[in-house]
Residue, then its C-alpha position, 0 to 999 in steps of 0.5 A: x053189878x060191881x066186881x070187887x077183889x080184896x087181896x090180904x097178907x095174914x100174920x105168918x105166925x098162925x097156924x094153917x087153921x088159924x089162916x083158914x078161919x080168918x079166911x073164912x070169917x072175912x068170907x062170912x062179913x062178906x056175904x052177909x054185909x054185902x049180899x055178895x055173890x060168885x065169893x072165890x077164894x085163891x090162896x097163894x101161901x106163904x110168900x117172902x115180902x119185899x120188905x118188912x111189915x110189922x116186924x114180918x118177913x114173910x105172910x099168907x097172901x090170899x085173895x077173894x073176889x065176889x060181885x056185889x050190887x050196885x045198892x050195896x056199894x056205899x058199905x065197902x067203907x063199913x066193911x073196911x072198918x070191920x076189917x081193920x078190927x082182925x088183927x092178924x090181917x097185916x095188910x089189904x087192899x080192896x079193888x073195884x074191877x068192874x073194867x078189869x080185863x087183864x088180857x085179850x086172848x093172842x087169837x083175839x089179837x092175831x099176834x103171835x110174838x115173842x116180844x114181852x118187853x117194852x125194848x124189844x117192841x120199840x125196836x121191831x115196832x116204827x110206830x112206838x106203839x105202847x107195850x100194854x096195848x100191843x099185848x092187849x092189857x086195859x088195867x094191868x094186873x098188880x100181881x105180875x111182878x115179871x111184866x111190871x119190873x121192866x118199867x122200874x129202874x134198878x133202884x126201883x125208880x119208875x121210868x118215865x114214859x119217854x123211856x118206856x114208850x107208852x102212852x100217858x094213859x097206859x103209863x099211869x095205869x103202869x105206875x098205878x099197878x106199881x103202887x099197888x104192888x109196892x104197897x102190898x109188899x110185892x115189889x121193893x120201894x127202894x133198889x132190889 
């Protein structure tokens, strides 16, 4: 069983029900050609986008996630040619997170903390160990603008990890959870 999410900005120019047909008609492609089940739906509004995208300064963002089997996987690329056909989607990304843990319970960890930023943790921590892990994240989650401004440079240039002091692997993870933001509009390209 694969766990998909596929997170979307809709042209702000609709109306509320045009918005919810759209979502309901991408809901339908995915239950039909996929054979997905557990379909949720989170809409988040209408949100200010970090920079233009067709002439937009602000979209609908919403996201579905839906589990699919292991047979259907090879039509995802079907599905995203279906999805390029609607026009008032401005921009998607469709996720695998079949591994995705965002973050293990503080109780699971027995840590109880105010540290949240990677400063604060090299200077009460000796053994430099990284930030993601200490509070417990295997994939850092695209969406949580908060965490992943730290690691970025006023004029948006991601810090090395000599800088930030995680490991290589939690540093791509870092940097691939910046990407994604920055392609859906979430975080600047350039300085904020």
């Amino acid at each position: 069983m694969q766990n998909y999410e596929f997170y979307f900005i809709i042209n702000p120019e609709l109306s509320g029900d045009q918005t919810k047909e759209i979502v309901e008609s991408i809901k339908t492609i995915i239950t039909t050609d996929f054979g997905a089940e557990n379909v949720i739906e989170n809409s988040e509004g209408l949100k200010k986008l970090s920079y233009l995208i067709n002439k937009h300064q602000t979209g609908f963002y919403t996201s579905i996630t839906f589990n699919i089997n292991d047979d259907n996987t090879y039509k995802v690329s079907n599905f995203e040619k279906k999805i390029n056909l609607i026009e008032p989607i401005i921009r998607y990304i469709l996720i695998n997170q079949t591994d995705f843990l965002v973050q293990k319970s503080k109780e699971k960890l027995n840590i109880v903390t105010d540290i949240t930023t990677h400063r604060d943790l090299n200077k009460a921590n000796a053994k430099k160990k990284d930030l993601a892990t200490y509070l417990g994240y295997r994939v850092i989650d695209f969406k949580n603008i908060a965490f992943l401004n730290q690691f970025t440079s006023p004029y948006a240039k991601i810090f090395i990890k000599e800088k930030t002091g995680t490991s290589a692997k939690s540093q791509r993870k870092i940097a691939q959870a910046i990407k994604r933001a920055r392609h859906m509009a979430l975080m600047p390209f350039t300085s904020r």
